[in-house]
C-alpha positions as CSV (number, residue, x, y, z in Angstrom):
1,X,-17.7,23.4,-53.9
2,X,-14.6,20.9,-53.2
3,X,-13.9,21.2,-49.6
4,X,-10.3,21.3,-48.2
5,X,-8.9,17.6,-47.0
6,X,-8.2,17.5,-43.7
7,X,-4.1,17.9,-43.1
8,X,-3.4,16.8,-39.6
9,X,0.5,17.1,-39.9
10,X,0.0,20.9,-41.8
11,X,-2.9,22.3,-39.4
12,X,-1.9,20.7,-36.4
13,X,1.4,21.9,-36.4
14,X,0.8,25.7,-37.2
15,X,-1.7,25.7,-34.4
16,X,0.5,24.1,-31.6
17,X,3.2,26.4,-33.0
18,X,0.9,29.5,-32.6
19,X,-0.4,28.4,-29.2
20,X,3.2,28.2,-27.9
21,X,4.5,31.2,-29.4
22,X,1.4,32.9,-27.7
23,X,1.4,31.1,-23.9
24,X,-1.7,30.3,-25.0
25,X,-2.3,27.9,-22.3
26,X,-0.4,29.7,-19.4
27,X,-1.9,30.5,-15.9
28,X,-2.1,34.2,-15.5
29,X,-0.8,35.1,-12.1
30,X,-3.4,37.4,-9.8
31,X,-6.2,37.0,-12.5
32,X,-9.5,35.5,-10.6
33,X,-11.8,32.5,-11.1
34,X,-9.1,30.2,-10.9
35,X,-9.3,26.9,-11.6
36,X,-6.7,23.9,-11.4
37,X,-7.1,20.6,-13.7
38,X,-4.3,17.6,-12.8
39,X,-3.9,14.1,-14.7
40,X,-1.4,11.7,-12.9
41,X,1.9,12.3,-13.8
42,X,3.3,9.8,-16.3
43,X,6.5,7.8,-15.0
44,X,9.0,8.5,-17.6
45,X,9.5,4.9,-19.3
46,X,9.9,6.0,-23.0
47,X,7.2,6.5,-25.0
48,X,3.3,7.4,-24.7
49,X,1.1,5.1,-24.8
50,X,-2.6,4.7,-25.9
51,X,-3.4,4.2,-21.8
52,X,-1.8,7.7,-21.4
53,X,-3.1,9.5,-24.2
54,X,-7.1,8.4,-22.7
55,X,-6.4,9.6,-19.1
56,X,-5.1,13.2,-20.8
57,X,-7.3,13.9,-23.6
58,X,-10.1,13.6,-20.8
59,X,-7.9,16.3,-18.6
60,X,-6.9,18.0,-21.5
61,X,-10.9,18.3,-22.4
62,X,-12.4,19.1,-19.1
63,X,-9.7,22.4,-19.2
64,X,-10.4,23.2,-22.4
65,X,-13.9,23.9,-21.6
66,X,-13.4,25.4,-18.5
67,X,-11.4,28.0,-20.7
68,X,-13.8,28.6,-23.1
69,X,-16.1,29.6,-19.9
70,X,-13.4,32.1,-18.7
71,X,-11.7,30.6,-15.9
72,X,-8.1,30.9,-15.4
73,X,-6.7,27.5,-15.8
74,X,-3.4,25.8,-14.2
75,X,-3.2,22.8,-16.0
76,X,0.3,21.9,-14.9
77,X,2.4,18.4,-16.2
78,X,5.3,16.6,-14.9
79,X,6.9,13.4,-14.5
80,X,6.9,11.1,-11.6
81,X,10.5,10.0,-12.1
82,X,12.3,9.2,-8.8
83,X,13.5,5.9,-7.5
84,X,14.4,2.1,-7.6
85,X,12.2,1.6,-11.2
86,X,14.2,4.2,-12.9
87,X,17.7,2.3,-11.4
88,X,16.5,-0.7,-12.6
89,X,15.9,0.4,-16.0
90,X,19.5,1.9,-16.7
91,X,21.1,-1.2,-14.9
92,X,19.0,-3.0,-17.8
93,X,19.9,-1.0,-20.8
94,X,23.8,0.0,-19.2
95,X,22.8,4.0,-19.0
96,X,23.1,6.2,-16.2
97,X,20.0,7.1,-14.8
98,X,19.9,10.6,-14.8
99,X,20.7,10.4,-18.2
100,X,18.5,7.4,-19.5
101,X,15.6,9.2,-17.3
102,X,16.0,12.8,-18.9
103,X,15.9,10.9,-22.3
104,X,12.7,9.5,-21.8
105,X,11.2,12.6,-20.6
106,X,12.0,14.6,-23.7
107,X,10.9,12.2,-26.0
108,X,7.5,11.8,-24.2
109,X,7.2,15.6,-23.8
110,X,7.3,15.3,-27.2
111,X,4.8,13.1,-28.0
112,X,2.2,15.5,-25.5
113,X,3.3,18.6,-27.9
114,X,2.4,17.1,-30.6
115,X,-1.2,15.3,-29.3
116,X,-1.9,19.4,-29.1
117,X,-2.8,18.9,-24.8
118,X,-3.1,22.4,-23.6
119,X,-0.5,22.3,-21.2
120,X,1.0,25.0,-19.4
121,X,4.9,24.2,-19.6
122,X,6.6,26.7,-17.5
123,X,5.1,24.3,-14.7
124,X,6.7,21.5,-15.6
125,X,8.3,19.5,-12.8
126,X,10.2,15.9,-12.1
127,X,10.6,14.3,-9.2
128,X,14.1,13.4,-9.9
129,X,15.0,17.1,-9.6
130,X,16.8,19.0,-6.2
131,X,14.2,21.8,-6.6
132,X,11.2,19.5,-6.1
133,X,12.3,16.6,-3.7
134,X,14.2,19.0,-1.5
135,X,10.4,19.7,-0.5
136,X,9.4,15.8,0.0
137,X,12.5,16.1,2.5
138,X,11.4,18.9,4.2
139,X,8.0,17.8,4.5
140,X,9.4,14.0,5.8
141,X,11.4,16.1,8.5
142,X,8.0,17.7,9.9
143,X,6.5,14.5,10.3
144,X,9.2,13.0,12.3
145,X,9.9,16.2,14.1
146,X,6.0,15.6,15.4
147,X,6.4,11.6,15.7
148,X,4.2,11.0,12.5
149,X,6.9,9.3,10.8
150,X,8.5,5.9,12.7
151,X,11.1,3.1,11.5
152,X,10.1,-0.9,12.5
153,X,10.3,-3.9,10.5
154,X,7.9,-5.4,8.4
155,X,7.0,-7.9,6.3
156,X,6.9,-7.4,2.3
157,X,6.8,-8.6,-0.7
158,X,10.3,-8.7,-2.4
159,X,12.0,-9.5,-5.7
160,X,15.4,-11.3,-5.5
161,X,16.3,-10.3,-9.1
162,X,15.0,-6.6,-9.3
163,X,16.2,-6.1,-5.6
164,X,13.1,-4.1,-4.5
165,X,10.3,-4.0,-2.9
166,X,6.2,-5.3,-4.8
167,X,3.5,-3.6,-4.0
168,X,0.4,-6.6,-4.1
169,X,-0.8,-5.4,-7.2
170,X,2.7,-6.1,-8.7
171,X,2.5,-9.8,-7.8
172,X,0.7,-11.9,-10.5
173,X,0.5,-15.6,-9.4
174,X,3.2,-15.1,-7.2
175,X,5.8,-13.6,-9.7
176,X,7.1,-10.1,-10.4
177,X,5.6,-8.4,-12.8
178,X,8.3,-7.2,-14.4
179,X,10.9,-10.2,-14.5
180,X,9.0,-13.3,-13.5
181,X,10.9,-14.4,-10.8
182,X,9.0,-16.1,-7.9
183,X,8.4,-13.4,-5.0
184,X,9.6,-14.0,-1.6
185,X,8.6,-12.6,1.7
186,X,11.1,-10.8,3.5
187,X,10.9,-8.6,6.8
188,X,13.1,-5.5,6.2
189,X,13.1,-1.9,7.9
190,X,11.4,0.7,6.3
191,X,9.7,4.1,7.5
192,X,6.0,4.7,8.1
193,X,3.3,7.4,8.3
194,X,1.4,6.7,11.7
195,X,-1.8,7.6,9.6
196,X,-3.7,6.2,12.5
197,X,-2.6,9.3,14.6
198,X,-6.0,10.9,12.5
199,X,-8.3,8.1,12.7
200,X,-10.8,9.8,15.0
201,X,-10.9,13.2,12.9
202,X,-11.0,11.4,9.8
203,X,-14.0,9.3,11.2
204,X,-15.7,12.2,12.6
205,X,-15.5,14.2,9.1
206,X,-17.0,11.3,7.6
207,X,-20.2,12.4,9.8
208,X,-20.4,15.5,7.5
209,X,-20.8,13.6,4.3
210,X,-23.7,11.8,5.1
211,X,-26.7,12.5,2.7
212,X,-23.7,13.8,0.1
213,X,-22.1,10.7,-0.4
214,X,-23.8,7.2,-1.2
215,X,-23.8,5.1,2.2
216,X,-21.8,2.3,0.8
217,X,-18.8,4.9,0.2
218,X,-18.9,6.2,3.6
219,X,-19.1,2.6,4.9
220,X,-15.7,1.5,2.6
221,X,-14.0,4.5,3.7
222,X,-14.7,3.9,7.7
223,X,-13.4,0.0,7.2
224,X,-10.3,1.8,5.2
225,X,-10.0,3.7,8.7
226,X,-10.2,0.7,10.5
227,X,-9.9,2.1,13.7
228,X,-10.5,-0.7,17.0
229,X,-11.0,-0.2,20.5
230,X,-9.8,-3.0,22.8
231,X,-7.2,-4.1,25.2
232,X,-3.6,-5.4,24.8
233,X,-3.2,-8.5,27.3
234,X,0.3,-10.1,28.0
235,X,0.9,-14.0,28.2
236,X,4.2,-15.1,29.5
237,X,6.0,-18.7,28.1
238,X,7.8,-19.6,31.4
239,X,10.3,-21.9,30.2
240,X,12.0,-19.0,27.8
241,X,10.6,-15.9,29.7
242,X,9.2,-13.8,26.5
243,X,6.5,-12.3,26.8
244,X,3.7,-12.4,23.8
245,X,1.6,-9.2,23.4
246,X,-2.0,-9.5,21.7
247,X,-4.2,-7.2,21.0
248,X,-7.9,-8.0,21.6
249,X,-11.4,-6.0,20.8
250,X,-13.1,-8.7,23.0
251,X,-11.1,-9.1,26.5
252,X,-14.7,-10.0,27.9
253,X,-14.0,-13.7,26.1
254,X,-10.8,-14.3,27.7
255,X,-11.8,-16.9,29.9
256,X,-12.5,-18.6,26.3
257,X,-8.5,-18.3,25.3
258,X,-7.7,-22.4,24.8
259,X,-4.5,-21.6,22.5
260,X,-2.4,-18.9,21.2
261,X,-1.7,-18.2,17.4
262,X,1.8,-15.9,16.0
263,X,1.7,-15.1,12.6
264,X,4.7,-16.9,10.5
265,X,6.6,-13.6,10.8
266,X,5.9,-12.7,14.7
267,X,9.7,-12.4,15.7
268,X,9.4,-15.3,18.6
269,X,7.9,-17.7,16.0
270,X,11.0,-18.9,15.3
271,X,13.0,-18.2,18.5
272,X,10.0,-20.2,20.7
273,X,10.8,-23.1,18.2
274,X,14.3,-23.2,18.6
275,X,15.4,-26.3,20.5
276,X,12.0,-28.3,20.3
277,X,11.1,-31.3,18.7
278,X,8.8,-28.5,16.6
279,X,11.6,-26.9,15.2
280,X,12.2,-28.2,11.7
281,X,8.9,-29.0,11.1
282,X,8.0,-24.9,12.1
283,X,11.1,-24.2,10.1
284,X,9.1,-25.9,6.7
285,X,6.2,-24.7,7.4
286,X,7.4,-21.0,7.7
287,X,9.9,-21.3,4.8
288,X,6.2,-22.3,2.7
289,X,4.0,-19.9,3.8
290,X,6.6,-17.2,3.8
291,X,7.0,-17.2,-0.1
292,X,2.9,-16.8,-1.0
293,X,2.0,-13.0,-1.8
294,X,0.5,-11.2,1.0
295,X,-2.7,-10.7,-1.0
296,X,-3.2,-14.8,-1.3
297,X,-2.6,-14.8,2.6
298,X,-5.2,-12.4,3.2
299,X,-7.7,-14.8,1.2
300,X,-6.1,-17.8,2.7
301,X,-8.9,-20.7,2.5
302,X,-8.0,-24.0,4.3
303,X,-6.3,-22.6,7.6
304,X,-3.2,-24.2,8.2
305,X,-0.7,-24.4,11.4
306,X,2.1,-26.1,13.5
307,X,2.5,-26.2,17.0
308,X,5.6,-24.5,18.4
309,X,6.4,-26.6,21.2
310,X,6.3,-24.4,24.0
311,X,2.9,-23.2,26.0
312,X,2.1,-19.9,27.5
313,X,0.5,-19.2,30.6
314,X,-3.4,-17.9,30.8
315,X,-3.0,-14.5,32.8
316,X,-6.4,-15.0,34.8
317,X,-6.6,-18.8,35.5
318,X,-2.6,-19.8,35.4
319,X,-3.1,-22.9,33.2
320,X,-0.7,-23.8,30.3
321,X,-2.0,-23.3,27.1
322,X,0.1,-24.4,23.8
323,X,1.0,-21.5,21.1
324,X,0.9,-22.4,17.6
325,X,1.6,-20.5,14.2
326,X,-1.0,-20.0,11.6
327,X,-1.7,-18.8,8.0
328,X,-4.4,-16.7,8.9
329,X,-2.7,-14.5,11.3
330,X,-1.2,-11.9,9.5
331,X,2.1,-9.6,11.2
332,X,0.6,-6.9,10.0
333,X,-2.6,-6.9,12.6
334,X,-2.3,-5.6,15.8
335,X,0.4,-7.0,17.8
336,X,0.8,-10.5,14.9
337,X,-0.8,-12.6,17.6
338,X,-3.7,-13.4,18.5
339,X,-5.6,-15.1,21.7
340,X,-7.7,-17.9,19.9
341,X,-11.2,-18.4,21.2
342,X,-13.0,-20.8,19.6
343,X,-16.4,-21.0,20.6
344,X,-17.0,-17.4,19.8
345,X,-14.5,-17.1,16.8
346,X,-15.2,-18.5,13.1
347,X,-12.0,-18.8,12.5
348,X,-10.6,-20.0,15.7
349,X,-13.0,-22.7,16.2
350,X,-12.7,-24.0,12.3
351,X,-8.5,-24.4,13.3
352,X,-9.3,-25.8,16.4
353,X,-11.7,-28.6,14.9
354,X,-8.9,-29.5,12.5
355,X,-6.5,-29.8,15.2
356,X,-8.1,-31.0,18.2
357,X,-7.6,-27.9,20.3
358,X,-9.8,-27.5,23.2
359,X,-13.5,-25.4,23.0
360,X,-14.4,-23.4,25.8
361,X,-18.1,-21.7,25.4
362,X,-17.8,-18.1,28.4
363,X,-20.6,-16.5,27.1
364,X,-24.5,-17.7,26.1
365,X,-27.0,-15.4,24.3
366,X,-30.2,-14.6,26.9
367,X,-32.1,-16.5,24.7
């Protein structure tokens, strides 16, 4: 007997029309054994690709057979389609946003319909839209009504030609991924989550998954914590009055302190400079370091540094000890400066080698 050919464009089609006429894939309201199955959202950029299509054929599988077992699916899509990327885009092909942005999103809806994913629609949502970010609002205002959410200045990386903000993963070889032009760091005000406000409960629920999840995930997720216990100690610079702030786990060593290192971004880098014989070469060696991705900073190799020119005094013994700035301090760690103690700190005592600062050994093992 001659079997039917397979008509992908004939079948296909009267099935997806059957399974929308039917809700076929629609969460029934009050009906038990729920379950809920979630892909990322795409952002809407135009078209589907093949990257796309493997993350939801997976989704679009695991609900399937949950289904066929009886539960009662939500298996929800929508489109993560607010901000800056979607700007930049219309500014690039001269459309409004809204407009270039809605576009997309029925085009690529399209595509999904006809890949036959089993979608419930009626829960479609973009992030564009009043009715879903008024709740991102509300939600920002509860944090800063409880003191979660805070405004200071930071460093980042930042595009000159698409105006914005690069996350590190967006930086290849020092270049935007999406236009090529050389990335810059620049310190700009934004708002942050103070997600350290939940750093002990987070590390004590950790304690619960031990002998569920394998040791080396628990360990990852404690140094993602990164929670540190130590002491904040103040050294004054007497010729400008300032005041620099470090932040120490190991205020036992101070006795060791023979120098004191500000990252390139510290706010009194500069300013402590000012007027020395230091300045321009500070103001070169800041302008250098300044434009290298955060990422390469983080992995610096050969430390590197300039003396500022001015000296702070040691709170305990009253000496004068000079401050310097240094690739391997990053702004982003405790206070951006650091007390450097050399004899008990790799990477203190391989920049004080290279530049001739002193060594001061405060503590010797029993044996």
């Amino acid at each position: 007997m001659e079997r039917e050919k397979y008509n992908p464009r004939k079948v296909e089609k009267k099935w997806q029309q059957k399974w929308e006429e039917n809700k076929a894939f629609k969460a029934q309201e009050g009906k038990p054994n729920k379950k809920y199955v979630l892909e990322m959202f795409p952002y809407p950029s135009g078209n589907i690709h093949m990257g796309h299509v493997r993350n939801y054929t997976i989704g679009d599988a695991v609900a399937r057979y949950l289904k066929m077992k009886g539960a009662n699916i939500l298996h929800p899509m929508g489109w993560d389609a607010f901000g800056l990327p979607a700007e930049n885009a219309a500014i690039k092909h001269k459309i409004h946003p809204a407009e270039w942005t809605k576009k997309n999103i029925e085009n690529m809806k399209r595509q999904l319909k006809l890949l036959g994913l089993s979608y419930d629609w009626d829960r479609e949502i973009a992030t564009c839209e009043p009715d879903y970010y008024k709740w991102n609002q509300w939600i920002f205002l509860k944090m800063l009504e409880k003191g979660i959410a805070y405004r200071k200045s930071a460093v980042v990386n930042w595009c000159p030609s698409c105006e914005t903000v690069l996350a590190n993963e967006q930086v290849i070889e020092g270049r935007c991924w999406r236009c090529d032009t050389p990335i810059v760091q620049k310190e700009i005000p934004s708002w942050y989550l103070k997600i350290t406000a939940y750093a002990d409960q987070l590390l004590e629920d950790l304690e619960k998954l031990k002998g569920k999840w394998p040791d080396r995930v628990i360990a990852q997720q404690k140094n993602w914590i990164g929670k540190s216990e130590g002491a904040e100690i103040i050294f004054e610079v007497p010729e400008t009055g300032d005041e620099i702030v470090v932040f120490t786990t190991r205020p036992d060593t101070l006795f060791g302190v023979t120098f004191l290192v500000l990252a390139p971004e510290h706010p009194l880098t500069q300013k402590l400079a000012k007027g020395t014989p230091q300045e321009k070469q500070v103001e070169e060696f800041l302008k250098r370091i300044k434009s290298l991705p955060v990422e390469e900073r983080r992995r610096v190799k050969e430390k590197e540094g300039v003396f500022l020119g001015r000296y702070a005094r040691h709170p305990l013994t009253g000496d004068l000890i000079p401050v310097w700035t240094a690739n391997y301090v990053l702004a982003e760690y405790g206070t951006g400066a650091i007390m450097a103690v050399p004899a008990h700190d790799e990477r203190d005592y391989e920049f004080a080698v290279k530049y001739g600062l002193p060594i001061r050994q405060v503590i010797v093992p029993e044996d």
